[in-house]
VOGU-3710 file (C-alpha; in Angstrom, 3 decimals, decimal comma):
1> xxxxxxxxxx> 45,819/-10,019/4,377  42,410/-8,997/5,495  40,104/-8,133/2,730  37,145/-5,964/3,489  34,462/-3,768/1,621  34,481/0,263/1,979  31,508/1,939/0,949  31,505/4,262/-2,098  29,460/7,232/0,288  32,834/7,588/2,186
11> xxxxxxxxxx> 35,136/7,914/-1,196  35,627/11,763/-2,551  35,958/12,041/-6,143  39,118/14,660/-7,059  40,766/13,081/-3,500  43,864/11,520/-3,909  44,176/7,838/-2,301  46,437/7,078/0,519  45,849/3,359/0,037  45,046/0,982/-2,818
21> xxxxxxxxxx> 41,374/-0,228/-4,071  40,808/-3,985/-4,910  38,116/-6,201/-6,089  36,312/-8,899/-4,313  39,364/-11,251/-5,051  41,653/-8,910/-4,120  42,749/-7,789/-7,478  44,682/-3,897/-7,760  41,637/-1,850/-9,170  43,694/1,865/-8,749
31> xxxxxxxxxx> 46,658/2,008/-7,133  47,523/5,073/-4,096  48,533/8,102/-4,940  45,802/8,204/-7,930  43,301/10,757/-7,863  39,788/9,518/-7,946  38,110/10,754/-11,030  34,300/10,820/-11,345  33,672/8,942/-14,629  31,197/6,010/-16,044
41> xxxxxxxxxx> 33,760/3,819/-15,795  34,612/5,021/-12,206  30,560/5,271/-11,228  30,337/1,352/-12,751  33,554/0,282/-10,703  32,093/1,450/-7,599  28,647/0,089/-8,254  30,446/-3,423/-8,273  31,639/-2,663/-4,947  34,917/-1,975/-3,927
51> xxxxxxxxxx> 37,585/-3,203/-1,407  41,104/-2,932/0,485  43,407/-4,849/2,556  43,962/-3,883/6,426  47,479/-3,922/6,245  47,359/-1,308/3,583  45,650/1,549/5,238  46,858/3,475/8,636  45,052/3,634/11,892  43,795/6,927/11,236
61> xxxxxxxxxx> 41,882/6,477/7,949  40,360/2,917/9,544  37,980/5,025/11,828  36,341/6,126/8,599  35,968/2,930/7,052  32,628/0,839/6,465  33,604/-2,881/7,495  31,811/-5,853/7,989  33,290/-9,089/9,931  36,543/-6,739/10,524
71> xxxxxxxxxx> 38,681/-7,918/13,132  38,855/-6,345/16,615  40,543/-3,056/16,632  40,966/-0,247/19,413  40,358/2,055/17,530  38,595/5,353/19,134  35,456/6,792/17,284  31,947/6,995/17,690  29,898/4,000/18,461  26,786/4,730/17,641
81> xxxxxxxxxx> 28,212/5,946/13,883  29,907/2,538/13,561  26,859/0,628/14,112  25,634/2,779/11,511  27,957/2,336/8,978  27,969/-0,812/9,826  24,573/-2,096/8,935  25,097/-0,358/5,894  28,160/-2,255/5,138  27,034/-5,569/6,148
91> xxxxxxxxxx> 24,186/-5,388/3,623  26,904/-4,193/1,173  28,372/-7,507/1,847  25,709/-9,764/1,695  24,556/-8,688/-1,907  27,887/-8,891/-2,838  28,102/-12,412/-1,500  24,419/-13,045/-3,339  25,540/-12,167/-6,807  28,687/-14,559/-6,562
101> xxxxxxxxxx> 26,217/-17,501/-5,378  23,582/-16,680/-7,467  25,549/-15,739/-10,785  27,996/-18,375/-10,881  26,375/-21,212/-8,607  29,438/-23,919/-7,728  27,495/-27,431/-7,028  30,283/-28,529/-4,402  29,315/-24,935/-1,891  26,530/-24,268/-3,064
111> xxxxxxxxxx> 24,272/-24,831/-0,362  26,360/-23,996/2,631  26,732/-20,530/1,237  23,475/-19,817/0,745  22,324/-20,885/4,101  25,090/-18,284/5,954  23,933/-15,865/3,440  20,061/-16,586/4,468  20,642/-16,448/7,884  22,594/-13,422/8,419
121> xxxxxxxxxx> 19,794/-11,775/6,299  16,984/-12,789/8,157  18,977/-12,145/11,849  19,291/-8,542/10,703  15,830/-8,220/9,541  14,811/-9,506/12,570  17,138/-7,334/14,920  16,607/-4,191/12,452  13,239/-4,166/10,294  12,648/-0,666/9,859
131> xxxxxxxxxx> 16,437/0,310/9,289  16,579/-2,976/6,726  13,383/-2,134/4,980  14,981/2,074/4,704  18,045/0,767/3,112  16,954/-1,681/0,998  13,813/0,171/-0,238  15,949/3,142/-1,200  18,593/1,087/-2,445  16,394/-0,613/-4,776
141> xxxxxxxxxx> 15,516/2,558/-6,087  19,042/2,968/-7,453  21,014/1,612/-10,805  22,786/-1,459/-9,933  24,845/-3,714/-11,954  23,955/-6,466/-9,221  20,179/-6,438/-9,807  19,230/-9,877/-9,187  20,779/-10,196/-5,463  19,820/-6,891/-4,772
151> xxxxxxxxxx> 15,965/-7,950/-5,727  16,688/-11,654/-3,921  17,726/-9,609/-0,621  14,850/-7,615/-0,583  12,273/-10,004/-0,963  13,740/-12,158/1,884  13,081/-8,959/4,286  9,631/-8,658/3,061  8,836/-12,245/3,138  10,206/-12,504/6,406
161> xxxxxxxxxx> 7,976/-9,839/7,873  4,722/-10,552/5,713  5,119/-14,079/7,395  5,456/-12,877/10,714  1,776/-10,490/9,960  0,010/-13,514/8,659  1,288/-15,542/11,728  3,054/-18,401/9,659  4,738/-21,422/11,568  8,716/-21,292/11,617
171> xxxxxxxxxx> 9,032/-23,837/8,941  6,682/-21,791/6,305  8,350/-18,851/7,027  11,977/-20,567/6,925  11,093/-22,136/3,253  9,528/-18,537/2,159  12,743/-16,831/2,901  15,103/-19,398/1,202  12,336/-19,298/-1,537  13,042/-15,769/-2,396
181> xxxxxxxxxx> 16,639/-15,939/-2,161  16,849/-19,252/-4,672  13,803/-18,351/-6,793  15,992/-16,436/-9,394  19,156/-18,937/-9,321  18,356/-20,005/-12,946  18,001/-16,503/-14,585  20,122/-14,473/-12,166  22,722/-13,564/-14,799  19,837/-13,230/-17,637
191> xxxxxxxxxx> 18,045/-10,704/-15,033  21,621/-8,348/-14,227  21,840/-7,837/-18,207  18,200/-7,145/-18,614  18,421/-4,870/-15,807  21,585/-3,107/-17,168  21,377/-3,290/-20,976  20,122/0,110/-23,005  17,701/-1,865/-25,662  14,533/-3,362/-25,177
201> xxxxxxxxxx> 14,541/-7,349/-24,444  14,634/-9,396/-27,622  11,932/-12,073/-27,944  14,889/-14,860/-26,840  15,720/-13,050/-23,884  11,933/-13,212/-22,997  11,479/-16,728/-23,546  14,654/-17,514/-21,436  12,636/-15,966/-18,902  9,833/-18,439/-19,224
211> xxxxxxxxxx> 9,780/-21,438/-16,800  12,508/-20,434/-14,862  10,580/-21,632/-11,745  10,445/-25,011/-12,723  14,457/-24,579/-13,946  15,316/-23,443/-10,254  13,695/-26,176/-8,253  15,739/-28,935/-10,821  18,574/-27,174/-9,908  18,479/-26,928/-6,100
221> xxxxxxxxxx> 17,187/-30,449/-5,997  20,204/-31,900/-8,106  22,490/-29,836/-5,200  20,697/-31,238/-2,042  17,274/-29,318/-1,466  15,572/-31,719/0,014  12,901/-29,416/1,675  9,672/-30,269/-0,612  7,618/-26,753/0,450  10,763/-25,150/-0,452
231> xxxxxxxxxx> 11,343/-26,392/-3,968  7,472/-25,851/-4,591  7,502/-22,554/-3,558  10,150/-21,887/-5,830  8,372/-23,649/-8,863  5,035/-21,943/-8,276  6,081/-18,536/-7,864  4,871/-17,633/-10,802  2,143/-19,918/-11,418  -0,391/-19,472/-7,817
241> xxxxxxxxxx> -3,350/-18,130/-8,872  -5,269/-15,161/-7,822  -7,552/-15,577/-5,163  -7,834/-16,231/-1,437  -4,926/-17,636/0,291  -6,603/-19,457/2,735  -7,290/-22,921/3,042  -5,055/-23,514/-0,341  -1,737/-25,795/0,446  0,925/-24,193/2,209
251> xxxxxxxxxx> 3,508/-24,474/-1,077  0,705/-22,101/-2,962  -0,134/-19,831/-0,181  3,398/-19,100/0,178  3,832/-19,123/-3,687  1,331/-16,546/-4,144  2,878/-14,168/-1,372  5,890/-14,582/-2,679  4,681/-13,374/-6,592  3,306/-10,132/-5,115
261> xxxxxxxxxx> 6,510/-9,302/-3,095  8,362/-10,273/-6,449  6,325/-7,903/-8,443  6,166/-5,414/-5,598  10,413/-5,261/-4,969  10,354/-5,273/-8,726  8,227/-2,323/-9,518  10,623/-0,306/-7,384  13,484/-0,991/-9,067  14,723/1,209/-12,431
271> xxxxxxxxxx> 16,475/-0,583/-15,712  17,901/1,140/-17,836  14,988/1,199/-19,993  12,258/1,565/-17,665  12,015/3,515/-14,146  11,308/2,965/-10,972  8,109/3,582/-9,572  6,322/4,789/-6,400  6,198/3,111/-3,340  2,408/3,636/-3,660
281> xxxxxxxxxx> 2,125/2,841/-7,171  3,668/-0,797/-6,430  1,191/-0,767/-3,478  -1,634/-0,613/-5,518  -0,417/-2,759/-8,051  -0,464/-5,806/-5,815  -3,439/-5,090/-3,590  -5,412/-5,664/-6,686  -5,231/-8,803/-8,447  -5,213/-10,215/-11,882
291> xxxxxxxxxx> -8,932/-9,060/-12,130  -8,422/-6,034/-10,140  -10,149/-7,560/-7,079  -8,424/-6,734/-3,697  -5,550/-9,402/-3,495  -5,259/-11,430/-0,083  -1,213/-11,582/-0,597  -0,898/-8,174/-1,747  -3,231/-6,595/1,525  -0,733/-8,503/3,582
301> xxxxxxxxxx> 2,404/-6,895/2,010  0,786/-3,409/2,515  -0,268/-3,915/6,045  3,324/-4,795/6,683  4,847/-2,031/5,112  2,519/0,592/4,303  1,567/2,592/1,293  4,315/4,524/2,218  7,707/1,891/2,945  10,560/2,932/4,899
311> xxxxxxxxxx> 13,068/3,984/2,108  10,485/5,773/0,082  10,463/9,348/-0,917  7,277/11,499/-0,729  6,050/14,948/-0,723  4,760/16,367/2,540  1,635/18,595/3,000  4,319/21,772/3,475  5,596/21,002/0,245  9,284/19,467/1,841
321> xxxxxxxxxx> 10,474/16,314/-0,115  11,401/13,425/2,575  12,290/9,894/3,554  10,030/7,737/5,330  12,419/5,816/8,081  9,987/4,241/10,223  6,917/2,892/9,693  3,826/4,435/11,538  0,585/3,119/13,435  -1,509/3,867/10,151
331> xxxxxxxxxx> -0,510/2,341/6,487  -0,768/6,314/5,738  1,058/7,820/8,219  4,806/6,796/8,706  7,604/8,710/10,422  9,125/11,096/8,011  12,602/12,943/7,592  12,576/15,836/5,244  15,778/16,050/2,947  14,564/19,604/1,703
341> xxxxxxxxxx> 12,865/22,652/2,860  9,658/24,165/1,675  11,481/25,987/-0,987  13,082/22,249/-2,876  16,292/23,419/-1,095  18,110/20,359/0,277  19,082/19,809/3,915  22,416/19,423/5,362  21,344/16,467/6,666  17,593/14,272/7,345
351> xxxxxxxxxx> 15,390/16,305/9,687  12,693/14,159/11,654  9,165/15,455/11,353  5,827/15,333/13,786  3,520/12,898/11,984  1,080/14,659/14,205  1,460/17,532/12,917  -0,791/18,964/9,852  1,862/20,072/7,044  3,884/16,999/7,974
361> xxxxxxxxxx> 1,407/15,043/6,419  2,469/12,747/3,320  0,185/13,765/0,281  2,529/12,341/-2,693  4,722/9,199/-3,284  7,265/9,997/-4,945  9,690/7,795/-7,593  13,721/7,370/-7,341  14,183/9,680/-10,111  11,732/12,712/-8,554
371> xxxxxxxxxx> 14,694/13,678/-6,383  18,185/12,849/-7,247  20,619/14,235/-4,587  22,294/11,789/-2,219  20,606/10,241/1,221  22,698/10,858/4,556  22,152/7,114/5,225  23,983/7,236/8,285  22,287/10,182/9,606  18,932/8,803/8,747
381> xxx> 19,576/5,279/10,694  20,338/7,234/14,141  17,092/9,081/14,121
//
């Protein structure tokens, strides 16, 4: 039986299912004919992502599905909406596949799955930047039980597309990218409890934390990694110092980018005890540096993506709240969708606005938890 991943957006809660839900190992979660209740335990479940077999569902309800790697069907509905949903699934897929690799590493596949997983990343950042960087910007801003893939898969997008801004050769930006996926691999589970757990870290949870940069370059060395800027990105992402990038070795220029993209896809990303902040605040957190000078790493990040990141919520001049979905010709000035009107009412669905256009002007950044009502993802991706 085919196994594939549905995404939570298309499953009504109080709707009764005409076909079972399974786990990643294809494991009976709730069976058809239950009613889907809207519960934590239900909101967790979901989180974790959720699947079914082909063979289980009918024709008709298979136009509505989000699938990635599906097989060929005939069925009739909209392409464009597909695509869509599909970009959104594929992602959905890929962090799912990142938290198995990363959480429980295997030595004997290790590496082979991490390379498809690297690849396919980087081809769809490449074929899709803005629509990557809008749903993994806003998807960061979300509760996730999967924190440390999510955070890995992000950081390869913004790697990959810092690299391309400064003009880095192929092989720099090829070890950057496999950098940030593997930079985590020693602390991944450590990082999904911090990230989920209600207390404050204890002081052995912290020190866990310490040296894990060192840890993960052991580890992919004793699997294979034989690529040395690789490995010493990975052990110096935490340890390149502030400064000038230029004219230091390659292993700490791309160490140092790689910290303030860490710190940067961190900042926008809640745990339980702490929120998430503004795409602007975590700008200007990492265009200064350690001694609040501007930071050569940091100015690249925010040339690539603006003060204002596809994904981001702000506050227009009119007073609408909306979703940046494309990045514009100034770091201040991207293309924006509202989600409400001038009155905080929400939209049916994402309404494009002139940038041009004087009350369409972004004055405020805004955090995850500023506005709390779902995003029309696939609405927003056709604009």
């Amino acid at each position: 039986m085919s196994l594939i991943p549905i995404s939570a957006d298309l499953l009504a809660f109080g709707e009764i299912l005409e076909f079972p839900l399974r786990d990643s190992e294809g494991r009976l979660l709730i069976a058809a004919g239950q009613v889907l209740r809207d519960s934590p335990q239900m909101q967790s479940l979901l989180l974790r992502g959720v699947f079914v077999h082909l063979d289980e569902i009918d024709a008709a309800n298979r136009a509505h599905m989000v699938v990635d790697d599906a097989p060929d069907t005939d069925f009739d509905f909209d392409h464009q909406r597909s695509m869509d949903l599909g970009h959104t699934g594929l992602w959905s897929d890929l962090q799912q596949r990142a938290h198995a690799l990363l959480s429980a590493p295997r030595a004997e596949d290790f590496l082979p799955r991490l390379e498809r997983i690297h690849d396919e990343a980087v081809a769809r950042v490449l074929s899709a930047p803005d629509a990557t960087l809008t749903l993994l910007i806003h998807d960061a801003g979300q509760q996730s039980p999967h924190y440390s893939a999510r955070h890995a898969l992000l950081c390869i997008a913004l790697c990959e597309l810092c690299s391309q801004q400064l003009l880095w050769p192929e092989p720099w930006r090829n070890a950057l990218t496999r950098a940030a996926l593997s930079m985590n691999v020693a602390i991944s589970r450590e990082q999904d409890q911090l990230a989920s757990q209600v207390a404050p870290a204890a002081q052995a949870q912290l020190d866990g934390l310490r040296g894990h940069g060192d840890r993960a370059a052991r580890f992919l060395a004793r699997l294979g990694v034989r690529q040395s800027l690789w490995l010493d990105t990975v052990r110096l992402h935490h340890e390149a110092p502030a400064g000038s990038i230029s004219g230091r070795e390659p292993a700490y220029q791309l160490a140092r980018l790689l910290a303030r993209i860490d710190m940067f896809a961190a900042r926008l990303s809640p745990r339980r005890t702490r929120l998430a902040q503004s795409s602007a605040h975590a700008a200007r957190a990492v265009y200064l540096d350690e001694q609040q000078q501007p930071d050569e790493a940091g100015a690249a990040l925010v040339r690539t993506v603006g003060l204002y990141p596809p994904g981001s919520l702000v506050r227009m001049a009119s007073g609408e709240v909306g979703i940046v979905y494309r990045r514009g010709v100034r770091a201040t000035a991207p293309l924006v969708a509202a989600l409400t009107n001038v009155h905080g009412q929400p939209l049916p669905r994402p309404e494009p606005r002139d940038p041009n256009a004087a009350p369409n002007a972004v004055t405020e950044s805004l955090a995850p938890h500023e506005y709390r009502l779902p995003v029309d993802m696939a609405a927003l991706l056709r604009l």
